[in-house]
N, C-alpha and C positions, 0 to 999 in steps of 0.2 A: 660832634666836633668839639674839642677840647677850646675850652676862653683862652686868650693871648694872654700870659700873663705881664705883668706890663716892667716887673723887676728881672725878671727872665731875660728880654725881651731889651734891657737897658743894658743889661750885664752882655747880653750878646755883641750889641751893637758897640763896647769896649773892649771887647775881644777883638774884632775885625775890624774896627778901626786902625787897632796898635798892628795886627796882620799887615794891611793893606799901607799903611804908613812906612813900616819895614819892609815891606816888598817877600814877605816870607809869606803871604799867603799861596801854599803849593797844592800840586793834584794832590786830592782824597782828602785834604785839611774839612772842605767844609763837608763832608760827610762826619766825620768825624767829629768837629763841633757840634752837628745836629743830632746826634749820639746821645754827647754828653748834656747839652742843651734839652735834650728830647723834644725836638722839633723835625721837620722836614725838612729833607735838603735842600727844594725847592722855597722854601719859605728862609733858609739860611742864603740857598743864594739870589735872592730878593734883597734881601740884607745888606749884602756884599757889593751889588751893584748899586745901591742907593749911596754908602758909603764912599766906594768911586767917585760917584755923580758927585756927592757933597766935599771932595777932594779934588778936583777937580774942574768947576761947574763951564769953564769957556772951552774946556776941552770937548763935554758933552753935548752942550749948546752946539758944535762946529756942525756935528751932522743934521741937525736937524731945521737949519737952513736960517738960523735968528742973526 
């Protein structure tokens, strides 16, 4: 299994940031970034959903009963 690299890994997480900010993140985006990224799409959208979370944290927190 490939090391995370952690400049990779930074650069991603500014990519879907500025996605998820604009509301342009669309179906096949994150396959696509995990392409060019050369990562897993599962692990891009891990990514994705952390970035939500950190975009929104009361909104996350609602379902989970806090």
């Amino acid at each position: 299994m490939p090391r995370r690299d952690a400049e990779r890994l930074r650069k991603l997480r500014v990519v879907i940031r500025h996605l998820v900010m604009q509301d342009a993140l669309e179906h096949g985006h994150q396959s696509t970034i995990a392409k060019h990224f050369r990562m897993s799409r599962q692990r891009v959208h891990q990514v994705v959903l952390e970035e939500r979370e950190r975009r929104s944290p009361e909104a996350s927190s609602y379902g989970r009963g806090r």
